[in-house]
Every structure is written in structure tokens, then in C-alpha cells.
N, C-alpha and C positions, 0 to 999 in steps of 0.2 A: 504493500500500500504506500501511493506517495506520502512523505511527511509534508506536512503546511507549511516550513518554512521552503522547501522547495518549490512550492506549485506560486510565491509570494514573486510577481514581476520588480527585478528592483532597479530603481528607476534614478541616475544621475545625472545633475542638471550643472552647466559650467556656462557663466556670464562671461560674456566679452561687455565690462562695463562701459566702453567708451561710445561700444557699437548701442547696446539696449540704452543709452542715454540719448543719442543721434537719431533712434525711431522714436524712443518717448517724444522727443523734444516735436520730433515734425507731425506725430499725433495730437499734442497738445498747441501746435502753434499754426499748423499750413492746414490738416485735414479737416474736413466738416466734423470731424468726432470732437474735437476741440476736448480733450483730454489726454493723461496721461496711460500710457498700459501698467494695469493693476499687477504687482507679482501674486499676488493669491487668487486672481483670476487667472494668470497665466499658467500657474500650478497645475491648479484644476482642470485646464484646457489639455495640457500636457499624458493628464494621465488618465482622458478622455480621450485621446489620441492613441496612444501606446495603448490602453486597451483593444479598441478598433481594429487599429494595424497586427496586433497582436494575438486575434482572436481571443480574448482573456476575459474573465471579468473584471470591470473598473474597481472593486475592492480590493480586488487583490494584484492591483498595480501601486505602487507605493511610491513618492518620491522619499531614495532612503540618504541623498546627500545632496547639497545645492551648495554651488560657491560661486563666489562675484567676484572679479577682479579689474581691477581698475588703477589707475594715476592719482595720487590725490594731493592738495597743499600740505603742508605742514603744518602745526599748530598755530605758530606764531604768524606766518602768511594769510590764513583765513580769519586770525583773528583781528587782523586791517583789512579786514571785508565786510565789516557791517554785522551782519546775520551767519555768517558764511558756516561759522563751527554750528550753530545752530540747525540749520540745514543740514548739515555733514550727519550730527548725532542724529535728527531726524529719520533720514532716509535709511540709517542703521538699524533704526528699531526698528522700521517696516523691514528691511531684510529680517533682523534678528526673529521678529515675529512670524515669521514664516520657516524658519529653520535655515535660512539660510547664511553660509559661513563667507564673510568679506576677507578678501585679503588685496592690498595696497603697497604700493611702491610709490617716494618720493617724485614727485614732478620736477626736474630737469630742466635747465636751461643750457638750452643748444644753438649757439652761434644769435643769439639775440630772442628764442623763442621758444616758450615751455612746450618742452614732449613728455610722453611717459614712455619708459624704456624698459625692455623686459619682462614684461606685462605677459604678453603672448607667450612666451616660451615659460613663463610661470604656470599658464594656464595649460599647455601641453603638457611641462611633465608631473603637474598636482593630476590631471585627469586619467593619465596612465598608470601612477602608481595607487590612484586610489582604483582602478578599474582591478588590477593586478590582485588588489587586496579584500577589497569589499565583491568582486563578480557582479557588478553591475549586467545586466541582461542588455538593457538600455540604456545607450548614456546622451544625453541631448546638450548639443552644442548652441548658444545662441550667437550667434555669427557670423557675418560676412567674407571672413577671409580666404584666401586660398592656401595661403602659409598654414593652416590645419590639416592640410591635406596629408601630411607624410603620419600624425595626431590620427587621423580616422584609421586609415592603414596598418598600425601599430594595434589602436582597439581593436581591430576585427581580426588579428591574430589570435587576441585571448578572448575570442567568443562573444564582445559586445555587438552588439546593433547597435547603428549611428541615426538618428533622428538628428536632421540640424532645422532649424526656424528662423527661416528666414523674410528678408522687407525689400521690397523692389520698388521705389515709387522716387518721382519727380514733380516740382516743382517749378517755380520761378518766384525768386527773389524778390525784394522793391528796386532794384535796377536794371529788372527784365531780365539778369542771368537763366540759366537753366542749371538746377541743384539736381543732379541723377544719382541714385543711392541704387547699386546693382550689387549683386550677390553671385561671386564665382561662380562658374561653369565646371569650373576641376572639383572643387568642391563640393557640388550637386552632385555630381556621379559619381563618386565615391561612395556616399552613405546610403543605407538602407530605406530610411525614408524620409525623403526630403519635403517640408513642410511650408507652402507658398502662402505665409501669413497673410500679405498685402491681396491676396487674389481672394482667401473667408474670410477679413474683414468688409471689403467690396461688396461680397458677393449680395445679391439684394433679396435672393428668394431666403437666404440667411439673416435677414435685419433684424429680425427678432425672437431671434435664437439665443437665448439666458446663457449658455457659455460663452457667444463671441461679446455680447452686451458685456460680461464680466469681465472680458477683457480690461475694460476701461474702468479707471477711477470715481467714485462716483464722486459728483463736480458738489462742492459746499460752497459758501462763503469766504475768504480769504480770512488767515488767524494766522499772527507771528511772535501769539504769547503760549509758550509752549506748554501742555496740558498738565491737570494736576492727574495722579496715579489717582487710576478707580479700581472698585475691588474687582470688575470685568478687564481683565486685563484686552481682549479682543476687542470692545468698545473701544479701549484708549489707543490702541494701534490703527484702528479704519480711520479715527479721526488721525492720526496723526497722517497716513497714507491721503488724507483729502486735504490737509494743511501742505500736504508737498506740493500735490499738483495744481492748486490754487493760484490765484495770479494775483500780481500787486493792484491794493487800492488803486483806483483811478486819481490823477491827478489834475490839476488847473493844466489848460491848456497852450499853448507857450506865451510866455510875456513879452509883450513888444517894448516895455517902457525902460528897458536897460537901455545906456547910451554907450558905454563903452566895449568894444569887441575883447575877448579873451586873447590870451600872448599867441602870439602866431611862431610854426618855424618858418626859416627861410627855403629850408625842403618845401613846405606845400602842406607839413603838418600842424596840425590845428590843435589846440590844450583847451577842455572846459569842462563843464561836470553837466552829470548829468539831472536833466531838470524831473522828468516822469518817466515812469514805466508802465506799458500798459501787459496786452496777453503779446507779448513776443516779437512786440517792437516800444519805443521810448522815444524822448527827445532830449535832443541835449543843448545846453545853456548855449546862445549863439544867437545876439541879436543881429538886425532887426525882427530875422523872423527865425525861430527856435529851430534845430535842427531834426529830423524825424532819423531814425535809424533801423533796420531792421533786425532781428536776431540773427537771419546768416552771413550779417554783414562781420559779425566779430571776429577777432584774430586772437587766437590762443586763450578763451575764455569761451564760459559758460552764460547763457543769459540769466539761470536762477544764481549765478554771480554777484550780479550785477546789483547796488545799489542806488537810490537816490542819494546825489552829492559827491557820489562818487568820481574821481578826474579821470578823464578818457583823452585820448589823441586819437585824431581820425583825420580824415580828407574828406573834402567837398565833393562829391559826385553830384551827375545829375538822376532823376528819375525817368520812366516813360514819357512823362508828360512835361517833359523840361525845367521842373522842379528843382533846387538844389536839395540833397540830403546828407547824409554823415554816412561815408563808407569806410571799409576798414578799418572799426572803431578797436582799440586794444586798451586794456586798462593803465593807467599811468601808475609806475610802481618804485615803491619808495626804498 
């Protein structure tokens, strides 16, 4: 007779955090969902899937590890960010609350601009040895890369199935750019089941279908006073998961009455701070008439970043509509 922990599908899940903050970000700023992706709806989605594809029962698919990796500030760098550590511990609970395990590597500065380094091959060989150790059946990748390819290859030596989730969608910017977010081709044929998120979030005979809807954050009110512990500890997690993906109060809309222009370089770049933040664009201080910017315009920064009064450098672009705005906006840093 099988034993029950054999017949138990076990299920490991490995973030590329730079990559799931790039589709959050364009689900909460560009798409009509105008939210972020929920990780305990994405859980559930996962092991709705992996059943499926698995022919199994969804109870007895499990997710039995989850880990996030990412780039992150330092203490002392986010803590001349306004809210920023605030944020940081935030977004840790909601992992934490879901079981998932973070792990982080200093942010870098490389020839004048922050990377994270080593990140990926952290994530390769934490997924192999935990595959090695734990027999993951399943291990699900969230990722765009190709550089995982040699990473699946390896898993399906020791018996994993690869499931990767992926986001394929474009945009255009406020300066009419064209933003393309595409997901390897090496990549996709590699794994066992490759999962074209952007195609069932789309899909419309699926719009109201309670696992893709869960995908998404459920949207509250904006709150940047962080909550007090309830004896429901689940309670104090969803809110805090709805305080993430929240967006800044609305602000007065730009002031014309300043008379003097911010210091200028003689490159072309511009010094001012920033006046508002709305869902995924802002303006920054710049009279006569204030500057508008968009979130894809940033350089080496985040928009949930970003503060009011915060100093930014950027250049003068124009828009479609012959507009000036604030392109290449980068934080000014001390």
C-alpha cells in the first residue's frame, strides 16, 4: 500500500524578485487590472495548476518551500528614503506570511549605477540543492530568463518537473517608447510545463474565474501607518498585502506660483524634488509649469521608492503631444 507521505505532490517555488516586481509593477501601473499580483493568490493558483497538469488531487499538492531573491538597499540607504525600510519590512511579512523564505544580496554600484549581482546564480544553486535534498516532484520557477536554462537541465536529472510562469506583454510609455517584457524561447522548451500567465489573465471567457481574480491584491485605501498586531494574525497580513499595493494620496496639482527654476547642469541635467505622486506617475518641482514623469521613465530605482520631496535629476523630454516632461528621472544621492 502507498504511504501518504509518498502519494503528497511536493511543490517548490523560486522568485526571481527583480523579475515578479517588473510584472507586479506593470499590473499595478499600465494594465486595466490596476493592481498588484497577490503571493497567496498566486500560491493557490500554482497548486491549482500542478494538480491539473499532474492529474492529482489539489490537496495533496503542497507548496513545501518558497524562496524570493532579490537586490536590496542597505539599512542605512533606505533609511534616507523616507518610508523605504518601512516598505522593505512590509513586503517581508506578506512573504513571511505565506511561508515564504527571502534571501538578499547588497545593491552595487557599477560604473555610476546600482545592479544586483549574483542574485541568479544564488537562485540556481539554492534550487538545486534544495531539489537534491527535499525531492521536490515540482519545482516552479518565476522567471524570464534564459540563463536558467542549464538550472532546469540539472532539475530534471534528479526527477523534478519544471513548471516556469511566465509574462509576455507591452506597453508604451508617456514618450510613446515601446516597453516589450518577452520570456525566453530556450527557456520555454526546456520545462515540462510552461505557464503563459499574460495569455489567463487576458483571457475573457476566464474574467471571473475566483483563482485568476485572486491573482490580484484586493485594492483598499492607501495607509502608511503600519498596523497594530491583532490576535488574527491572517487579518493583519491581507491588510498589510493591501497597504503594499496601495498608491500615494493624491496630491495638489503642480504650482505655477514659484518664480525661480531649480540649479541646472551644464550637461542638460536638471536637480528638483519631487512635488506628487500619483498610481505610477508624479511631478516634479519645475516651474513655470511642474514636471509630469512616468514610472518607466526611472533609472536605477523603484517607483514604490520614491518619495515626496525627494531630489531627483532628470532631463527635459518631450511627450506625444509636444509636451515637455521629466525623462530619465534617477534619485539624487547623498
Amino acid at each position: 500500500m502507498q504511504s501518504v507521505s509518498s502519494r503528497l505532490t511536493r511543490i517548490g517555488v523560486f522568485y526571481d524578485g527583480n523579475y515578479f516586481l517588473h510584472v507586479s509593477n506593470y499590473y499595478n501601473y499600465s494594465h486595466e487590472r490596476r493592481s498588484r499580483i497577490s503571493i497567496s493568490g498566486l500560491h493557490a493558483f500554482i497548486r491549482q495548476q500542478v494538480a491539473e497538469l499532474e492529474g492529482v488531487n489539489e490537496r495533496l499538492c503542497q507548496i513545501v518551500d518558497a524562496h524570493y531573491f532579490r537586490g536590496r538597499l542597505n539599512a542605512h540607504e533606505a533609511n534616507q528614503r523616507g518610508n523605504q525600510l518601512f516598505y522593505d519590512r512590509l513586503f517581508d511579512d506578506i512573504l513571511m506570511s505565506e511561508g515564504v523564505v527571502t534571501h538578499y544580496l547588497p545593491v552595487k554600484t557599477y560604473q555610476g549605477y546600482r545592479q544586483e549581482k549574483g542574485i541568479d546564480v544564488w537562485l540556481a544553486l539554492e534550487a538545486f540543492e534544495l531539489a537534491l535534498y527535499k525531492k521536490f516532484d515540482v519545482v516552479v520557477l518565476i522567471t524570464s530568463d534564459g540563463d536558467y536554462v542549464p538550472l532546469i537541465r540539472k532539475l530534471n536529472t534528479v526527477g523534478s518537473r519544471i513548471m516556469v510562469l511566465s509574462w509576455d506583454f507591452e506597453f508604451e510609455n508617456e514618450q510613446g517608447e515601446r516597453q516589450v517584457t518577452r520570456t525566453s524561447q530556450d527557456l520555454l522548451e526546456e520545462v515540462s510545463y510552461p505557464v503563459a500567465m499574460h495569455a489567463l489573465i487576458d483571457d475573457r471567457t476566464r474574467r471571473n474565474d475566483t483563482i485568476i481574480q485572486n491573482l490580484f491584491v484586493k485594492q483598499g485605501r492607501p495607509t502608511f501607518t503600519p498596523a497594530i498586531a491583532s490576535s488574527s494574525s491572517s487579518n493583519s497580513f491581507v491588510s498589510s498585502e493591501n497597504s503594499y499595493a496601495a498608491n500615494f494620496e493624491d496630491e495638489d496639482e503642480p504650482n505655477y506660483n514659484l518664480i525661480d527654476r531649480p540649479d541646472d547642469d551644464p550637461t542638460g541635467r536638471k536637480i528638483s524634488t519631487i512635488r506628487s505622486l500619483k498610481s505610477g506617475y508624479g511631478f516634479i518641482n519645475y516651474p513655470p509649469n511642474n514636471l509630469f514623469f512616468h514610472y518607466t521613465s526611472l533609472i536605477d530605482t523603484d517607483f514604490d521608492e520614491l518619495h515626496v520631496d525627494d531630489e531627483v535629476e532628470f532631463t527635459i523630454g518631450q511627450n506625444a503631444e509636444g509636451k515637455d516632461i521629466a525623462i530619465d528621472v534617477s534619485l539624487v544621492r547623498s
